[in-house]
Each structure stands twice: as C-alpha cells, then as structure tokens.
Short mmCIF file of the C-alpha atoms (twelve columns), coordinates in Angstrom:
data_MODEL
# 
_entry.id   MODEL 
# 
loop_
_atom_site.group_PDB 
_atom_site.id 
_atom_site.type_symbol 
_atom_site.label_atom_id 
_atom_site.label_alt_id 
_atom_site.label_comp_id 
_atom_site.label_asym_id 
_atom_site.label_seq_id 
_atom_site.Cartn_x 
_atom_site.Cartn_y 
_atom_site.Cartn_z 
_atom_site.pdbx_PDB_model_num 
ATOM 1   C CA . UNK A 1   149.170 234.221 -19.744 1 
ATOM 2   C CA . UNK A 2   150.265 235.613 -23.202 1 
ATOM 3   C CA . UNK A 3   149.356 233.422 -26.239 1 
ATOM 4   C CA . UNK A 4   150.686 233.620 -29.546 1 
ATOM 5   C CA . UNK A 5   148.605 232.328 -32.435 1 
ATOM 6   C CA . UNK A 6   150.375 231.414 -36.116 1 
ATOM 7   C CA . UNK A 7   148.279 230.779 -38.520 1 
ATOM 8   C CA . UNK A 8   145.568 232.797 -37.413 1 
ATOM 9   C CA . UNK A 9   142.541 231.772 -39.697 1 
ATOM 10  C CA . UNK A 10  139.084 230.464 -38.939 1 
ATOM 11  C CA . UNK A 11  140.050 228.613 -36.080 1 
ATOM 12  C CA . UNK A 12  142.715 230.658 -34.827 1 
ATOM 13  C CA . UNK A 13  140.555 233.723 -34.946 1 
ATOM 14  C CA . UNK A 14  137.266 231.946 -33.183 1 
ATOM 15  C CA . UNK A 15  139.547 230.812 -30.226 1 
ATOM 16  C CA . UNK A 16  141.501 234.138 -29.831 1 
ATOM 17  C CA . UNK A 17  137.763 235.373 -29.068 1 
ATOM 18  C CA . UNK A 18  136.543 232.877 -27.315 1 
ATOM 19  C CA . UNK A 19  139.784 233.667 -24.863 1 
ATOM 20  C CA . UNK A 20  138.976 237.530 -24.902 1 
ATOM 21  C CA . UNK A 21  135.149 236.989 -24.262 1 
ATOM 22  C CA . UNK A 22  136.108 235.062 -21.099 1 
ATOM 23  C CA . UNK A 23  138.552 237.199 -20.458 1 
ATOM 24  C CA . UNK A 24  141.260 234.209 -19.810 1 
ATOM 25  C CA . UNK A 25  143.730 236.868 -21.344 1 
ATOM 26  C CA . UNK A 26  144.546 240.559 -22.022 1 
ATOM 27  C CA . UNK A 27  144.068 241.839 -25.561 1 
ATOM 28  C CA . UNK A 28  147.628 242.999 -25.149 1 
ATOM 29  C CA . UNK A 29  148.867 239.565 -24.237 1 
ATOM 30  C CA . UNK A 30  147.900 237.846 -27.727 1 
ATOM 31  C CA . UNK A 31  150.029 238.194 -30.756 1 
ATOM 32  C CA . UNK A 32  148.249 236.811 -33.874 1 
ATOM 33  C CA . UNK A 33  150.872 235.528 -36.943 1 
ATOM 34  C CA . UNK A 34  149.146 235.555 -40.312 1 
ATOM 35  C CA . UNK A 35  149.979 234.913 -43.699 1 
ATOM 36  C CA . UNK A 36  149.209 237.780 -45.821 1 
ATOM 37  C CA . UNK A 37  150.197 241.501 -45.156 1 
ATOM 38  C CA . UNK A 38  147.031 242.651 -47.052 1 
ATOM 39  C CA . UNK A 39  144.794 240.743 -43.740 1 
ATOM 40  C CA . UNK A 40  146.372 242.892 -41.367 1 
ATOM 41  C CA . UNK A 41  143.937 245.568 -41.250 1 
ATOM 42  C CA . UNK A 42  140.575 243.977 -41.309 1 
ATOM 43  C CA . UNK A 43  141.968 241.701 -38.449 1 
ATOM 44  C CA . UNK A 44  142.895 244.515 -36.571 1 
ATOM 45  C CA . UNK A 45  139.431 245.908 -36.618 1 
ATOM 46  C CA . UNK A 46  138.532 242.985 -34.678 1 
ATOM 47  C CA . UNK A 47  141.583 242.787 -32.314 1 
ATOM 48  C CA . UNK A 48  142.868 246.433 -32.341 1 
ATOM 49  C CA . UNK A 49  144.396 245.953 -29.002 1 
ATOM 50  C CA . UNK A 50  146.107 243.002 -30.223 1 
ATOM 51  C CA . UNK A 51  149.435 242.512 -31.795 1 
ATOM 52  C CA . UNK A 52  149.619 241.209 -35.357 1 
ATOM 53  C CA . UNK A 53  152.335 240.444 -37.856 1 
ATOM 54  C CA . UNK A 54  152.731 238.422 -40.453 1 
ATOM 55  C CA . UNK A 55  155.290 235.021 -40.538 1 
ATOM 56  C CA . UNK A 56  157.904 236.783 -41.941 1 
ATOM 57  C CA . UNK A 57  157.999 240.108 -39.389 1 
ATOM 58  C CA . UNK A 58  158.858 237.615 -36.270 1 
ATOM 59  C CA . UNK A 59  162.043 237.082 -35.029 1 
ATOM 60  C CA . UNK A 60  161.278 236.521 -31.293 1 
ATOM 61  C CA . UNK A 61  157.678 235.510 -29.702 1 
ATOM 62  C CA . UNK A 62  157.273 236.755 -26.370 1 
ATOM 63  C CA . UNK A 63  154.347 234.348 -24.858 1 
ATOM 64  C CA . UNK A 64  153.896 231.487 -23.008 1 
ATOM 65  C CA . UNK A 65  151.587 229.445 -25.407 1 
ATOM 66  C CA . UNK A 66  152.054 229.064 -28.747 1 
ATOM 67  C CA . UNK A 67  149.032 227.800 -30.880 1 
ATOM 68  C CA . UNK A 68  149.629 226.430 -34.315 1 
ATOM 69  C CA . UNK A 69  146.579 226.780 -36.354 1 
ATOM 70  C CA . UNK A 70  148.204 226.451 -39.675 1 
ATOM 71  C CA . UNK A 71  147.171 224.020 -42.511 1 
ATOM 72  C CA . UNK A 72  148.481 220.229 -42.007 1 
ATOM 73  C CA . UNK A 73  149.443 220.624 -45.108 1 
ATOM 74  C CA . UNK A 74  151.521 223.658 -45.076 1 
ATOM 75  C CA . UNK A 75  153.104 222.378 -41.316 1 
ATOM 76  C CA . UNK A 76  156.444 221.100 -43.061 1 
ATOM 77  C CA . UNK A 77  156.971 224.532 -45.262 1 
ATOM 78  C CA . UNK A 78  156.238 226.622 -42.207 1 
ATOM 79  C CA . UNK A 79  158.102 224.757 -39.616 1 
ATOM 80  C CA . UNK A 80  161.054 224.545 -41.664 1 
ATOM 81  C CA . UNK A 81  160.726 228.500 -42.324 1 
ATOM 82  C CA . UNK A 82  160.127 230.028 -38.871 1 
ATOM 83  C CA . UNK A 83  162.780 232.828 -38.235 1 
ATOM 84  C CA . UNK A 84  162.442 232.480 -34.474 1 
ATOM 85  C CA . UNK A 85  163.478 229.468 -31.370 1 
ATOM 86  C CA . UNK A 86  161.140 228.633 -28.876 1 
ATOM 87  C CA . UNK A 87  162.355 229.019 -25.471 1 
ATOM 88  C CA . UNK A 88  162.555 226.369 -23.240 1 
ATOM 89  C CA . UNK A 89  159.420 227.159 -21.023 1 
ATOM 90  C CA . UNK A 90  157.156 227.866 -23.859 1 
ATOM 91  C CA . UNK A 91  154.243 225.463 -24.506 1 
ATOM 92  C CA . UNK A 92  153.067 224.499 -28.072 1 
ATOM 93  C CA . UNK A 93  149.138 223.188 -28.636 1 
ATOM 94  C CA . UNK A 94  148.356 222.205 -32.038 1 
ATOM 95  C CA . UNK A 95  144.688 222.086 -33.607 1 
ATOM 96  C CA . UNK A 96  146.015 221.110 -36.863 1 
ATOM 97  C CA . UNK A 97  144.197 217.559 -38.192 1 
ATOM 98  C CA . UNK A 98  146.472 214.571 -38.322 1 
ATOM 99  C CA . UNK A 99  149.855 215.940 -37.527 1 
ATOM 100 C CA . UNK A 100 151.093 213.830 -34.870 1 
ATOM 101 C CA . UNK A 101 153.337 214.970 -31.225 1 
ATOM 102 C CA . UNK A 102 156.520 213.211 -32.639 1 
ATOM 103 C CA . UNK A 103 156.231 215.351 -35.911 1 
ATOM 104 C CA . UNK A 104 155.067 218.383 -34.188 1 
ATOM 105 C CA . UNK A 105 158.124 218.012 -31.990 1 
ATOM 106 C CA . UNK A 106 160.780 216.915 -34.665 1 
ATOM 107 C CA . UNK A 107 160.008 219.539 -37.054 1 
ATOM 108 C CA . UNK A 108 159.873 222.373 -34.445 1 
ATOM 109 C CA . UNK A 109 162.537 220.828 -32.027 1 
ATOM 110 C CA . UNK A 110 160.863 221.792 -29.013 1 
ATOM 111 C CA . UNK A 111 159.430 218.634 -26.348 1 
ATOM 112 C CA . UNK A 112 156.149 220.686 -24.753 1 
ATOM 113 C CA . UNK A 113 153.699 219.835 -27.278 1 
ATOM 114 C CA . UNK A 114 149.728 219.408 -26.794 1 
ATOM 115 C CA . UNK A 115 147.813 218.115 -29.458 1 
ATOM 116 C CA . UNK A 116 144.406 218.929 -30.032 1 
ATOM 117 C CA . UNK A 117 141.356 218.487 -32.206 1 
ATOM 118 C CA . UNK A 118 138.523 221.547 -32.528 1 
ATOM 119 C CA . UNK A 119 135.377 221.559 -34.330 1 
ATOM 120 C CA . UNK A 120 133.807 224.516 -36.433 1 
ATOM 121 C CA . UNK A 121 131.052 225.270 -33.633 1 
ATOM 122 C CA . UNK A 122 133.689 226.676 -31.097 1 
ATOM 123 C CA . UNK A 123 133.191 229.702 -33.830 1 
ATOM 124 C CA . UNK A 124 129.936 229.990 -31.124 1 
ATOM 125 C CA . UNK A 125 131.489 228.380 -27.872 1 
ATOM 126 C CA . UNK A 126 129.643 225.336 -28.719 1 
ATOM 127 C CA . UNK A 127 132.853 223.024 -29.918 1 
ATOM 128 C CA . UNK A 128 134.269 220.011 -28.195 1 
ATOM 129 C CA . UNK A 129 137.751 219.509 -28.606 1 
ATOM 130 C CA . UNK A 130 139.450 216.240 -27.926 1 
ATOM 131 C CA . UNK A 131 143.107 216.528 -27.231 1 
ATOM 132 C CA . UNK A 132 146.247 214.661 -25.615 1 
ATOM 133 C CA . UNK A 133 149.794 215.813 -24.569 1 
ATOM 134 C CA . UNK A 134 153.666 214.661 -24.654 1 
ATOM 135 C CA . UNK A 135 154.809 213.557 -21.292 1 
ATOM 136 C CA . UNK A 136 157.016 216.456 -19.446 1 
ATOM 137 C CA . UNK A 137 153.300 218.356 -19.905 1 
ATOM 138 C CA . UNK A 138 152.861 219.343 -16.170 1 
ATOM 139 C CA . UNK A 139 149.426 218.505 -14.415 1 
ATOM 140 C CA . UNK A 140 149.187 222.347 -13.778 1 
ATOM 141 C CA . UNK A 141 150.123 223.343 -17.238 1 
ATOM 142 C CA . UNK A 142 147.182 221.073 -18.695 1 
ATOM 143 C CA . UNK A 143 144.768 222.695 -16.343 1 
ATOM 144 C CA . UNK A 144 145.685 226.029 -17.865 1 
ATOM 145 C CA . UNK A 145 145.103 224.224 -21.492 1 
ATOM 146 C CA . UNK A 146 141.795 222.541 -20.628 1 
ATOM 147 C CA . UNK A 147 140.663 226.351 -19.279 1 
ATOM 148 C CA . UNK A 148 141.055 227.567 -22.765 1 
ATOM 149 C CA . UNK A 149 139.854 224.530 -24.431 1 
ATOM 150 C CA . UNK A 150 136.665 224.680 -22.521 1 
ATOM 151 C CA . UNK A 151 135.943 228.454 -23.570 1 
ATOM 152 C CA . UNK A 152 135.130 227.767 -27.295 1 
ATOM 153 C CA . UNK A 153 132.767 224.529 -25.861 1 
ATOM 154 C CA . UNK A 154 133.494 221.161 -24.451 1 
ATOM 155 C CA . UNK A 155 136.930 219.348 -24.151 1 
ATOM 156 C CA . UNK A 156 137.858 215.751 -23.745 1 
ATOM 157 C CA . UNK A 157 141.420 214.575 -22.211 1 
ATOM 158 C CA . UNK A 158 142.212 211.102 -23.971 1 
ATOM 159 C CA . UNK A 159 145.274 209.267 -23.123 1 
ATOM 160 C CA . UNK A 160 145.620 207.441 -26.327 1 
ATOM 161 C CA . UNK A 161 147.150 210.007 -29.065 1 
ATOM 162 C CA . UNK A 162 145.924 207.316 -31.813 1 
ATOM 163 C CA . UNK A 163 142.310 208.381 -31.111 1 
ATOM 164 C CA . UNK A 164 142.695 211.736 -32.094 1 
ATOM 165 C CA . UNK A 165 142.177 210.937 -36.111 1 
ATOM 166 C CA . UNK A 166 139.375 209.352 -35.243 1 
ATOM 167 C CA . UNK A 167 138.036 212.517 -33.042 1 
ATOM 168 C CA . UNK A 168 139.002 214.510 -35.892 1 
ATOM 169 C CA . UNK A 169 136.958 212.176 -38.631 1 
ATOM 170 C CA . UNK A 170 134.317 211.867 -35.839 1 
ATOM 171 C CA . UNK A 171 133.507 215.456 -34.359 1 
ATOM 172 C CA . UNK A 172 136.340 217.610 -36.146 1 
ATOM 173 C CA . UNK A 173 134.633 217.405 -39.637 1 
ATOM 174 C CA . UNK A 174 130.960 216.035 -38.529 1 
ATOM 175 C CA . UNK A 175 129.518 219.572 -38.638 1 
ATOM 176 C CA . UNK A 176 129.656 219.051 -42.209 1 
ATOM 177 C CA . UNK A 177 128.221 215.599 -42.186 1 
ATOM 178 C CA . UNK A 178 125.328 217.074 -40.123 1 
ATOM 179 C CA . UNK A 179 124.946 220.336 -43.262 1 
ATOM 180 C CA . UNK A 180 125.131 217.538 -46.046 1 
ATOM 181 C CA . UNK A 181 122.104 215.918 -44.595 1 
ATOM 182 C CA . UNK A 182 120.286 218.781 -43.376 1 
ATOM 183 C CA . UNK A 183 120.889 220.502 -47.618 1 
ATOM 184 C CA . UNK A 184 119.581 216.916 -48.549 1 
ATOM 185 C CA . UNK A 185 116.033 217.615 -46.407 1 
ATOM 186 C CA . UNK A 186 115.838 221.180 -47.167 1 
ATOM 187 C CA . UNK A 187 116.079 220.298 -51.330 1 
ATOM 188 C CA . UNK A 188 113.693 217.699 -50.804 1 
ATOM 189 C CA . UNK A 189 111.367 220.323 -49.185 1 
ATOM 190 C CA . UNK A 190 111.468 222.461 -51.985 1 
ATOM 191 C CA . UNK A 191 111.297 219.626 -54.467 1 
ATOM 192 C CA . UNK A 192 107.875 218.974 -52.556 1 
ATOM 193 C CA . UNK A 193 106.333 222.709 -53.184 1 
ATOM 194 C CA . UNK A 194 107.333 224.165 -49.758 1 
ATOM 195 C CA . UNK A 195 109.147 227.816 -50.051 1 
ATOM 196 C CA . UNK A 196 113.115 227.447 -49.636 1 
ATOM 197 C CA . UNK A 197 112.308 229.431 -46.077 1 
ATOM 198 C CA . UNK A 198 109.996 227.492 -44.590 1 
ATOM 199 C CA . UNK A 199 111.514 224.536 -45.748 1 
ATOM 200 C CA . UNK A 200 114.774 225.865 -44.132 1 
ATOM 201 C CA . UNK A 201 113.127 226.244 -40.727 1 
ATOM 202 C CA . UNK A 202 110.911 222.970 -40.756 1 
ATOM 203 C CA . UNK A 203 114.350 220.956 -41.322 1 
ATOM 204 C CA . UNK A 204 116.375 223.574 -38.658 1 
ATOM 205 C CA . UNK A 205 113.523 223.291 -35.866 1 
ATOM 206 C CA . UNK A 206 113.617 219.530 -36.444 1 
ATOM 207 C CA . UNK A 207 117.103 219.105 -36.433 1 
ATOM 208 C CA . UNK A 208 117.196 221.198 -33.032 1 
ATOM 209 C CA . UNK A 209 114.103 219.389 -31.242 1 
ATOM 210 C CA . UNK A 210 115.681 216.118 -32.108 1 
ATOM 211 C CA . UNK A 211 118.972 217.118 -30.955 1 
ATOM 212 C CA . UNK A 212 117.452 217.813 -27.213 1 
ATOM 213 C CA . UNK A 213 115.361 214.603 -27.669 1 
ATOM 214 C CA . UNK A 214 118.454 212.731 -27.874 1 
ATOM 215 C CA . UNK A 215 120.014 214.873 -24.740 1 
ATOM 216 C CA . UNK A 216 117.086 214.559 -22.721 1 
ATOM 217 C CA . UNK A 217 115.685 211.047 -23.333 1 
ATOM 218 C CA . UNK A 218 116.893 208.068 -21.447 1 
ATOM 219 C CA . UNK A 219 116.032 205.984 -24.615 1 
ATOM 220 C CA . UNK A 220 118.296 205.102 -27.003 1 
ATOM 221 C CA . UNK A 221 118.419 206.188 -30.534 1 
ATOM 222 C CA . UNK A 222 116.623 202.558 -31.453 1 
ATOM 223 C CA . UNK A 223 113.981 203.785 -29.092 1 
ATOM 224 C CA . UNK A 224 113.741 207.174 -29.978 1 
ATOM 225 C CA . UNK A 225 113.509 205.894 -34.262 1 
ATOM 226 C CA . UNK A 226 110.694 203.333 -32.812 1 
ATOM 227 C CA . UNK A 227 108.792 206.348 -31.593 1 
ATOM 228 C CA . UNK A 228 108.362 208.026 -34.657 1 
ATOM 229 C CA . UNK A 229 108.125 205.269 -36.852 1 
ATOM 230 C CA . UNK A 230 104.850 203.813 -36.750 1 
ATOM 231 C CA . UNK A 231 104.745 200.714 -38.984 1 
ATOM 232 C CA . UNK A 232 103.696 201.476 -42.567 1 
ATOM 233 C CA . UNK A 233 103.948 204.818 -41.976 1 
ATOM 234 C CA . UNK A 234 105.324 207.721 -43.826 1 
ATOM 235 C CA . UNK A 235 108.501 207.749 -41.281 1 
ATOM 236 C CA . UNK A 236 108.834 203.794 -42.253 1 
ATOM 237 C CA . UNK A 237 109.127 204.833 -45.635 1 
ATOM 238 C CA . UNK A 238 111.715 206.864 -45.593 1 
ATOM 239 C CA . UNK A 239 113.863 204.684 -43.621 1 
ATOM 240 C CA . UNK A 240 113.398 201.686 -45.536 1 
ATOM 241 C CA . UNK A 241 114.881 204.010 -48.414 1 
ATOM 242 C CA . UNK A 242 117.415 204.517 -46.586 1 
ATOM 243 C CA . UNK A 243 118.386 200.711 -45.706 1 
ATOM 244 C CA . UNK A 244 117.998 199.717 -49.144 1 
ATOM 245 C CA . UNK A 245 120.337 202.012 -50.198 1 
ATOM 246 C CA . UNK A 246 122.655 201.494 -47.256 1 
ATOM 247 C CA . UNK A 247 122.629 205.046 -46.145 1 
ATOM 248 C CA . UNK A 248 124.090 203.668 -42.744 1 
ATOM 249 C CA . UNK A 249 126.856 201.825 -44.509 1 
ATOM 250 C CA . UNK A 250 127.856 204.818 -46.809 1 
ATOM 251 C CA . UNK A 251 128.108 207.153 -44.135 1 
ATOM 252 C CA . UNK A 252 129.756 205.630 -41.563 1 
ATOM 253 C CA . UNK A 253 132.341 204.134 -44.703 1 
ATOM 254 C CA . UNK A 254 132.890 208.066 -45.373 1 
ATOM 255 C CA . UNK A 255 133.524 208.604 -41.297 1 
ATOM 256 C CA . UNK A 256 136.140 206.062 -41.870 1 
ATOM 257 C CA . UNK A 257 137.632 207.140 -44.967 1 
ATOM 258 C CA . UNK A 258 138.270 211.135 -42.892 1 
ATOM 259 C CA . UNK A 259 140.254 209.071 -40.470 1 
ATOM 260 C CA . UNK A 260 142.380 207.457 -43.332 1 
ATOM 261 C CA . UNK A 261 142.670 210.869 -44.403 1 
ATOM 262 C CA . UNK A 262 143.870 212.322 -41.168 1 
ATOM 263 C CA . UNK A 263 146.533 209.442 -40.610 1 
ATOM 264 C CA . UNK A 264 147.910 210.152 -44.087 1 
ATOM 265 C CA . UNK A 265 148.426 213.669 -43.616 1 
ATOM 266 C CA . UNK A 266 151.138 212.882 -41.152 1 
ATOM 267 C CA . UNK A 267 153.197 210.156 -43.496 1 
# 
C-alpha cells in the first residue's frame, strides 16, 4: 500500500510512524505534504527514505490512501487549492475534528471517504480512534483501514457518523481533560510543601494505579470511590468539595460544549 499524508503535523507525523514501526508500509511508499518549505529538512531526518513536498510542489499523488490531517479549519482553503485530481480508486480517511463525509466529499469531489477521529496518545500507540465510512467503502478496503488504525492504539467501527463529534469531544480532546486535572493535583501538592517532583510522581503513580484499578476491577466506579472513601475521611472531604462546587456538572457541561464545537466546525 502507498499512503500519502497532507497536512503532515502532529498527527500526521505520529501515524506515518506508527505505520513504519509495524512495518504496514515501505518508507518509499509514503509521501508526506506539508505546509512550509523551511520543515522539509528536519522532517526528513526522521523519514529520509520518505518522500516530502510541500502543497504547492504536487501535481499528481501516486498512492492508494490519502490521509488528510490538515486543520478543520483550514479544510475549505486547502480543498479548494489542491493542484492535483484524485483518481477514481484512491481512498481518502480524514482525522480532521468535525468535518463531516458529505463535506469531505463535496469539497474534494471524490465518493471514497473514511472519516475518523484520533487521540494525542497514538503519538505512543496507545490512541483509540473511532471512525465511520461512506457507503461504496468495500468490506476489504475497511479491513486495510482498521489495520492502520489499530497500529497507533485501539479503533472503534461505529455506524452512526453523528457519533463521531461526540468521540471527538469524548476521547479526541480528553487527554487534555485528564492533564487539566492531573496540573490541578500536582499545584495542590506543591501548595502543600511537597517538591514539584515528587509531587509530579505521587499524582502520575496515582493516576496510573487507578487507571488499572478501573481495568481490572469488576466494580464500578461507585464501588471503586466507596473503597477509598471512608466516611469522614480525608477522601470524603475532598469529594464533598467537589459536589458542592459541581465539579461533575462543570466538566461533563465542558464535554458537551467540545461537541458543540465540533458540529460547528462543519456549518
């Protein structure tokens, strides 16, 4: 398979290694599209066997995927700006947040469009990616997709496309729900007396043993709160804080406000 990657950022970079490290494709057979001549050489320290040009240099893309990992917000100005036609066979898979199939297939006049949803941890292979496709997408050619999905993590085929602002509000920007919180316990560390290191690996240790609590428990999170909060406790406390305050409410109101944010990207 050769893959073609424009927009080749963050994301674009951490799956174009992610596909290399599993060795799903050649280092020949990907062709990363950037922005900005002056990016060219540090990215070709990382991929020198790699082709790279920027949006301007491509008239033709020889591949047989074509991954848009550009900005939703730049989508419009860059479709309307590309130089080159997709052939008929080629596939398209967007990771770009709210931008919808319809869109994705207006703007770039091509049908063979899969849509899907990343998070920052597939930087480590330890994503999930939720993602849906336009019908002509052959059962065969979604095998090859989930393949690649599933080496930067975990993937998740959903057949409703309206889901997938949700995913992205949900799992697509919760890392940095999850660094918020964890900044919130380290500072209150600190503001305690304990050494911005320590602090840093008290709240990181407890943030992973939780984490494999939750994976490995057959309780529920109810449960699992129950067992550490013994009543008028220290853990009781905190929580109480937190209901007064409606820590609950306010975060899952923000949750709900990324969707909102995702839908209107695509209006």
């Amino acid at each position: 398979m050769k893959i073609a990657i424009l927009g080749a950022g963050n994301m674009g970079l951490s799956f174009s290694k992610s596909f290399l490290k599993y060795e799903l494709i050649k280092p020949e057979h990907l062709h990363l599209i950037i922005r900005s001549q002056e990016k060219i050489s540090k990215i070709a320290e990382e991929f020198p066997k790699s082709k790279i040009s920027t949006f301007e240099e491509v008239k033709d893309i020889d591949a047989d995927l074509i991954i848009i990992a550009v900005k939703p917000q730049d989508f419009q100005a860059v479709a309307q700006n590309i130089q080159f036609t997709f052939k008929e066979n080629q596939m398209i898979l967007s990771i770009m947040a709210g931008i919808n199939i319809e869109k994705i297939q207006k703007l770039l006049n091509h049908p063979l469009v899969v849509r899907a949803m990343p998070n920052s941890p597939t930087l480590l292979g330890m994503g999930i990616t939720g993602y849906t496709a336009a019908n002509g997408i052959s059962f065969s050619q979604l095998i090859n997709i989930e393949r690649l999905l599933n080496s930067t993590g975990r993937s998740v085929y959903l057949e409703d496309e309206e889901l997938l602002d949700g995913v992205t509000a949900l799992s697509g920007s919760g890392p940095a729900y999850f660094y918020y919180i964890i900044d919130a316990m380290i500072k209150a560390g600190i503001e305690m007396g304990i050494e911005e290191n320590l602090s840093k690996l008290f709240v990181k240790q407890t943030m992973l043993g939780a984490y494999h609590l939750i994976n490995n428990s057959e309780k529920n999170l109810e449960e699992l709160i129950k067992d550490v909060a013994s009543k008028g406790g220290t853990t009781e406390a905190a929580l109480k804080t937190f209901e007064e305050n409606s820590f609950k409410e306010i975060l899952k109101q923000g949750i709900l406000n990324a969707e909102k944010r995702a839908k209107e990207l695509n209006s």
